[in-house]
C-alpha positions in Angstrom: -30.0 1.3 -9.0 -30.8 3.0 -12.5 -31.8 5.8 -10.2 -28.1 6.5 -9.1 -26.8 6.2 -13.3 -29.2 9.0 -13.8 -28.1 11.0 -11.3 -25.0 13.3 -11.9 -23.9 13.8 -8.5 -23.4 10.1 -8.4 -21.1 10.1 -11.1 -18.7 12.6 -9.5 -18.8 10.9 -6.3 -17.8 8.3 -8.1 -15.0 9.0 -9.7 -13.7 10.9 -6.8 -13.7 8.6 -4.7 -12.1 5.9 -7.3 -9.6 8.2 -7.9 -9.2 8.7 -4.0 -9.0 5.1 -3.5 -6.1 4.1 -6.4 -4.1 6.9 -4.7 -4.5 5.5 -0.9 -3.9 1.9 -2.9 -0.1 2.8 -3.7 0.7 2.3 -0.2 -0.9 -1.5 -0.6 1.1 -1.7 -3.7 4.4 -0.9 -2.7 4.5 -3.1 0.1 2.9 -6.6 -1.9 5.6 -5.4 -4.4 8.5 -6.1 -1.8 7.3 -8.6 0.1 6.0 -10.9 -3.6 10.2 -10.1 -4.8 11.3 -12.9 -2.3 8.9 -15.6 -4.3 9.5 -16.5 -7.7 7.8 -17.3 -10.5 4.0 -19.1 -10.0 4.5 -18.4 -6.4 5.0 -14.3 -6.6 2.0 -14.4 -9.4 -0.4 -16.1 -6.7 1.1 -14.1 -3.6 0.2 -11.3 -5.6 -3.3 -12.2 -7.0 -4.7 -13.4 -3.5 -3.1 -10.2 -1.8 -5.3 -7.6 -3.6 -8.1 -10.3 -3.5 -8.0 -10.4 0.0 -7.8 -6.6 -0.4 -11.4 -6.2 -2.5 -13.1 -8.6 -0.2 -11.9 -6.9 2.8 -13.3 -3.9 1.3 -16.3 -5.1 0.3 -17.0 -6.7 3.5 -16.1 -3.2 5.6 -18.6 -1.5 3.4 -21.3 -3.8 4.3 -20.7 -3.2 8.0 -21.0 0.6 8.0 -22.2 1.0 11.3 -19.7 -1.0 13.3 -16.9 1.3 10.8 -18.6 4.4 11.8 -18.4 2.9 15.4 -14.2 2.8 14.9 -14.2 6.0 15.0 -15.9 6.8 17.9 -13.4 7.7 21.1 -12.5 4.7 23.7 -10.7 6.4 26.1 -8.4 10.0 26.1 -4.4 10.5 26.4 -3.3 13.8 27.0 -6.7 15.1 25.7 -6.3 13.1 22.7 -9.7 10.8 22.5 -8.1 7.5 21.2 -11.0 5.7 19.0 -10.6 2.2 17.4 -9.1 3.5 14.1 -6.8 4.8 15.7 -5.4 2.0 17.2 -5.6 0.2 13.9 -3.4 2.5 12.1 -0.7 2.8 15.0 -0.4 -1.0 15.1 -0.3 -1.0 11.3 2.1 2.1 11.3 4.6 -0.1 13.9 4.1 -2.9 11.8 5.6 -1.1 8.8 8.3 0.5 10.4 9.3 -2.4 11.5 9.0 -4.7 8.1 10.9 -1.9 6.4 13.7 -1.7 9.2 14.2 -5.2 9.1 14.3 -5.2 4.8 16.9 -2.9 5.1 18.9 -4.5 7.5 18.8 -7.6 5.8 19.6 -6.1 2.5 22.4 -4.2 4.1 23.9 -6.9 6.3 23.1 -9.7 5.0 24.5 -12.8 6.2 23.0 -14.1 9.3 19.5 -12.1 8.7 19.2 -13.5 5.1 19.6 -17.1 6.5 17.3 -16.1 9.4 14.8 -14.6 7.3 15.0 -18.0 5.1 12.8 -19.9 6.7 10.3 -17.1 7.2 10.5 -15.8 3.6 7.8 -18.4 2.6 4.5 -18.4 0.8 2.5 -18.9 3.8 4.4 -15.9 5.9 4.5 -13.5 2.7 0.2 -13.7 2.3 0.5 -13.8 5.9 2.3 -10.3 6.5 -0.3 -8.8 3.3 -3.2 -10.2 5.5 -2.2 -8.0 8.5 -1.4 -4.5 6.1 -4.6 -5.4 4.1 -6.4 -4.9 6.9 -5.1 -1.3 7.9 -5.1 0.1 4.5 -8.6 -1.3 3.9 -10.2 0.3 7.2 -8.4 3.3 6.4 -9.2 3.8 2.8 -13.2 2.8 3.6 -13.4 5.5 6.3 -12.2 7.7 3.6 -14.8 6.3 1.6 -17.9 6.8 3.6 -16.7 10.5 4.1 -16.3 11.1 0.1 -19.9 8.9 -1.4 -23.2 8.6 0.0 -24.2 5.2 -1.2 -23.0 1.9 -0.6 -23.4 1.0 -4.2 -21.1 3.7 -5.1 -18.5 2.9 -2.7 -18.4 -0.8 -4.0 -18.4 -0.1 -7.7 -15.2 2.6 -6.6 -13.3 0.1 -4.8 -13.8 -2.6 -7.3 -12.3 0.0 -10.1 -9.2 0.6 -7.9 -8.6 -2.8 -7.1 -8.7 -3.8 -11.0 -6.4 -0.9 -11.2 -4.1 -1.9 -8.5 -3.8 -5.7 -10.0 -3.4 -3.9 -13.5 -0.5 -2.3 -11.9 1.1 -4.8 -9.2 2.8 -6.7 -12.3 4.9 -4.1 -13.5 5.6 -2.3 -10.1 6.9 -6.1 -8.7 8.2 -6.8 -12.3 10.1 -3.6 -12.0 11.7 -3.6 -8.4 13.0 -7.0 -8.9 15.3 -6.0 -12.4 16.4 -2.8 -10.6 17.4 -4.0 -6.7 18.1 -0.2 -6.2 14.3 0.5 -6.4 13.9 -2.1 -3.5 15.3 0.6 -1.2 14.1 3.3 -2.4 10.0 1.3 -2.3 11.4 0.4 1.6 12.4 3.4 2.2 8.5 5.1 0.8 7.3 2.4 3.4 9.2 3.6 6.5 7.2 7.0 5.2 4.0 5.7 4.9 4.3 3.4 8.6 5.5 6.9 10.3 2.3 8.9 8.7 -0.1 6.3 9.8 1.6 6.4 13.6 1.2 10.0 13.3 -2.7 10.0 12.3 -2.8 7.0 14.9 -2.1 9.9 17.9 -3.5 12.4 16.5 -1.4 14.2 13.9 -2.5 14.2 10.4 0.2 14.1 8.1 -1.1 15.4 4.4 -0.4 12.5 2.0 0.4 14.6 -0.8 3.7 15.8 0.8 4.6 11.6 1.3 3.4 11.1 -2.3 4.7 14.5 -4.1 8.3 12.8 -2.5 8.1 9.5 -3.5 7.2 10.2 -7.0 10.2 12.9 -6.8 12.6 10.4 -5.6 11.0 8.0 -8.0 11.6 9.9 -10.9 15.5 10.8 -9.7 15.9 6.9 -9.5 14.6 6.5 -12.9 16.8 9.1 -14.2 19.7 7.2 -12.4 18.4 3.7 -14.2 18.5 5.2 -17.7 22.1 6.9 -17.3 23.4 3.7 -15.8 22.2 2.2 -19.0 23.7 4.3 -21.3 26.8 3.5 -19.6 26.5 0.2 -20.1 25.9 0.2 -23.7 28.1 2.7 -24.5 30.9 0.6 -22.4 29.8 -2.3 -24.6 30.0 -0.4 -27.9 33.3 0.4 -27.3 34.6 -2.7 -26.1 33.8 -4.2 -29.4 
């Protein structure tokens, strides 16, 4: 171990892949940060603290298991000449799985009505950590594939993901904090979801879509909605100012 601090190599894998891994952990934040803004209070703090622990450990627990990960990627079976591996099949379910959670967001923030009450009952603690179980485990087999492609030692690869994690809790409380004072953002973080569920159906057949063109637009729309926040502020205050 003291070996590795020595050596410089190790430290650029290192923070590499740390930095790699608090990128690919947006996705996992965004979509804790929507589902925790049905719960309130104690509840949303503990949906959101056993979400990205159940993150790290799944993680951890990949990277412990290299050779059955290495194995996902291996080909099953081919479609069109596509070879179709394990990995694959994670991230198409996962991809669905977003699309449709998104979909259904919108529909009941649009709607309303019947799909609130219907989503009522569903809308509890239980079904919230259950729905961050199932996108845990997509973004966690995807970001440790990433992993074992960037750093060359376990070690490494744990200490990385533990920093990103930390990170990704640091950040969780103001992201969730945020989209529930300004319900506009909700869309907009829905929306960056139906994005990131249609990038991981294409990898899952076979077409790579370059995350920095899903992230370079989300941080652009992001900023846009920001903009839109401050000026409807102004507004406001100046509307108050001038009713006094």
């Amino acid at each position: 171990m003291l070996e590795l601090i020595a050596m410089p190599q190790v430290w650029i894998g290192f923070l590499t892949l740390t930095a790699m891994e608090i990128v690919l952990g947006i996705d996992n934040i965004v979509f804790i940060s929507v589902l925790v803004a049905r719960l309130k209070g104690r509840e949303a703090v503990r949906a959101r603290q056993i979400g990205l622990g159940l993150a790290l450990v799944m993680r951890i627990a990949l990277l412990l298991v290299l050779t059955w990960i290495i194995g996902l990627t291996r080909p099953l079976f081919e479609i069109l000449g596509h070879a179709v591996s394990w990995r694959d099949l994670i991230l198409l379910a996962g991809g669905l799985f977003l699309l449709w959670k998104a979909t259904r967001e919108i529909h009941g923030a649009i709607e309303g009505g019947e799909e609130d009450h219907a989503d009522g009952a569903g809308a509890t603690f239980a079904a919230i950590i259950a729905q961050v179980v199932v996108i845990d485990m997509v973004f966690s087999v995807d970001s440790i594939i990433t992993a074992i492609g960037i750093a060359e030692h376990v070690e490494v690869m744990i200490a990385a993901v533990i920093v990103s994690v930390a990170v990704m809790y640091v950040a969780s409380a103001p992201i969730a904090g945020f989209i529930a004072r300004h319900p506009t953002t909700k869309m907009l973080a829905l929306s960056f979801l139906i994005l990131i569920g249609a990038a991981l159906v294409a990898d899952g057949i076979g077409f790579h879509i370059p995350r920095g063109y899903i992230y370079f637009s989300m941080a652009f729309a992001g900023a846009i909605e920001a903009v839109n926040i401050v000026a409807a502020q102004r507004r406001k205050a100046r509307a108050g100012q001038e009713g006094r």
